[in-house]
N, C-alpha and C positions, 0 to 999 in steps of 0.2 A: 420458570419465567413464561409472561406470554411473549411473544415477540412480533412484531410486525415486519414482515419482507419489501423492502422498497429495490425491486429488480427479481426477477423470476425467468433469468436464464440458468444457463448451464450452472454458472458461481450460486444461484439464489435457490437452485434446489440441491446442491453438495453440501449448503449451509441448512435445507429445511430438513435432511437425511442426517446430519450428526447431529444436529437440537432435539431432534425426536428419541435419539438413542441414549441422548443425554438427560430426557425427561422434562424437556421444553413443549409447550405447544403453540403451533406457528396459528394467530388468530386474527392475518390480514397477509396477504400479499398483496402484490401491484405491480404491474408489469404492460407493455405500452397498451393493454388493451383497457386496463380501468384506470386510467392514471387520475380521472374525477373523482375516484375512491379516497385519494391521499385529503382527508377532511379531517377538522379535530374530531367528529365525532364518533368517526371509524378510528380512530387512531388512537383514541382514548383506551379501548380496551388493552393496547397492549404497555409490557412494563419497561418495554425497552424496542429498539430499531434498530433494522440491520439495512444497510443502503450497499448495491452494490448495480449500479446502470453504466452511464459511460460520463463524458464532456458533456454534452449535450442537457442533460438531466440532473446532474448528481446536484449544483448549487441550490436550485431551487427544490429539491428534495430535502437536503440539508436543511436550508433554512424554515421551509416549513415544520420541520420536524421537532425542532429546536422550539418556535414559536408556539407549537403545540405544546412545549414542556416535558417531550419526550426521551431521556437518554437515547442515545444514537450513536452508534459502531459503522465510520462509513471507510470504505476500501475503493473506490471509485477516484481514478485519476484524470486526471487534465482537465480540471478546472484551478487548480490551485493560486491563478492569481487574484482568487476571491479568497482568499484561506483566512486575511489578518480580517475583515469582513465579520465572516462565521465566527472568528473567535472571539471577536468583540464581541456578538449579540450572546454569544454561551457567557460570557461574563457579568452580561449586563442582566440577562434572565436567571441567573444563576444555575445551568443548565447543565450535561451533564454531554462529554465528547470524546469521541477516541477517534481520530485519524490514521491510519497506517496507508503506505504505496504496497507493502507487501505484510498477510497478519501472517503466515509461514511459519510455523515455531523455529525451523531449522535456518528459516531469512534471515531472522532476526541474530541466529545468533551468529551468521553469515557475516550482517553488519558489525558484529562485534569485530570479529577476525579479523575485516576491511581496515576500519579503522587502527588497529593495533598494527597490519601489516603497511598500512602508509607510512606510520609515525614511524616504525624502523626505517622503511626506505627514503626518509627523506633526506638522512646524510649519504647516496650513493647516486650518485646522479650520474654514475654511467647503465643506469636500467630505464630505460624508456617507458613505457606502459601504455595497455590500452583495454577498454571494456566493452563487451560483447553480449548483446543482449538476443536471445531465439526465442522468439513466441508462435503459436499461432496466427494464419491469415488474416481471423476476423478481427483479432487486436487493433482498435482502431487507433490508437496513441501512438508514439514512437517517439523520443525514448520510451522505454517502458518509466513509470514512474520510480519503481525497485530501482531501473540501472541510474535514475534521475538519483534517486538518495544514495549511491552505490557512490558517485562521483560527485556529490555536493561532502560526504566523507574522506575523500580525497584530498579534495581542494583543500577542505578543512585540518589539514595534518602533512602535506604535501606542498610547504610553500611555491616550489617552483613552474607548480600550474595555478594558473590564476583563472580560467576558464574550460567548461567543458563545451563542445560541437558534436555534433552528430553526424560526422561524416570525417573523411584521410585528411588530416591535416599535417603541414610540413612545419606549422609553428609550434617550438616546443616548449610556449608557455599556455599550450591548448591542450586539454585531455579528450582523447579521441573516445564516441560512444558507440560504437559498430553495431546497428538493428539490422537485425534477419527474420524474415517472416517465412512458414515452412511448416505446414502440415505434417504431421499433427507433432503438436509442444508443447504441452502447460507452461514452459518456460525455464528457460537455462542463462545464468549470471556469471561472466567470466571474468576474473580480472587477471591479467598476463603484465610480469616488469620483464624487460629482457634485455640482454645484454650479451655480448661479444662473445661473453663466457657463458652463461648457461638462463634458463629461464625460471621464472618463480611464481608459478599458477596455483590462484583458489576457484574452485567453479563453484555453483548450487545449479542441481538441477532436481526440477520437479519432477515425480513421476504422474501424477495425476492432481485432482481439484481440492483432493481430500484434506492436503494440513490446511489451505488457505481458509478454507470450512470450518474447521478446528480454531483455528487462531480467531477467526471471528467470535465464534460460537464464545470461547474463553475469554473474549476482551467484552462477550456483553454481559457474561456469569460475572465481569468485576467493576461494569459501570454500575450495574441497576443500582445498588443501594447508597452510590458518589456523586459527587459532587463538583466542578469542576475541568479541565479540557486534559485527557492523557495518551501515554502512547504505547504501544506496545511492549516498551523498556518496562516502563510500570507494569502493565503483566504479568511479564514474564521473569520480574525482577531483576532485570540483569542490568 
């Protein structure tokens, strides 16, 4: 594939070092110092996009990308109250999208396990529960988006929380979402039920940049030649 890099930190060269070893060649970055570069006619050469910036950038990166007719793999969180937005125009353009909060092969299948351990504990309501999110300082988000989807799968299989908060709550129809920030972290996912008698933990914890890279890299090897808006389930098949 060619690919184009929309973001050229840390995330956008862990993604330019497994595409390379995977036989991709990177034929555009962008990064806050040419962000004039993001033009169809630079954009044109690549066969696919990889968008990984902050809030700040990601929608109007998205949507241009889109506009140009480019499949695009974006991982960039906290913008998502534009999300129904982007998915109308990939519809209307017949365009080609993969969203994930986390592309992780091992997140993903993290979220499996989430989900299946709700729906058991939703008949035991003497376990409590709460989700614990560690990243790095420069993380500018909070929740992480991961612990965002970590806890909207909760809710979703866990009647008796009807919302999540990001801070100690004493209401317990609130699912509490504990962020820490703490040099150095790629990032660690906790979820804890606990109870009088004993407790019932899943963690993921990252060791470095590498699977997020990976998971990218794999969800743009399966848009290029689709059609369509998916997710890493589809990927990864699960």
């Amino acid at each position: 594939m060619k690919i184009a890099l929309l973001g050229y930190g840390k995330m956008g060269k862990a993604i330019e070092e497994i595409a390379v070893q995977r036989g991709h060649e990177i034929v555009l970055k962008i990064d806050e110092y040419n962000v004039y570069d993001l033009i169809k006619e630079k954009m044109s050469k690549a066969s696919v996009a990889i968008e990984f910036t902050g809030p700040h950038s990601a929608y109007d990166n998205v949507k241009k990308t889109l506009e140009f007719d480019i499949p695009l793999v974006c991982g960039s969180t906290g913008w998502l109250d534009k999300m129904e937005s982007i998915k109308k125009l990939c519809t209307e353009r017949k365009g080609s999208f993969i969203y994930a909060s986390n592309f992780s092969v091992g997140v993903n299948i993290f979220f499996e396990v989430n989900k299946k351990l709700a729906s058991l504990m939703s008949a035991h309501k003497d376990y409590e529960l709460q989700v614990t999110e560690i990243h790095h300082t420069a993380k500018k988000d909070a929740p992480s988006g991961t612990a965002i989807t970590i806890a909207e799968q909760i809710l979703e299989n866990l009647p008796r929380k009807k919302s999540w908060v990001n801070h100690i709550s004493d209401n317990p129809e609130e699912l509490e979402i504990i962020s820490e920030r703490t040099d150095p972290a790629p990032g660690t996912h906790k979820v804890k039920y606990s109870s009088a008698i004993d407790d019932i933990e899943i963690i993921h914890t990252a060791h470095n940049r590498q699977g997020f890279a990976l998971g990218a890299v794999l969800a743009a090897e399966y848009i290029r030649d689709k059609k369509g808006i998916f997710s890493m389930r589809d990927v990864l098949n699960l």
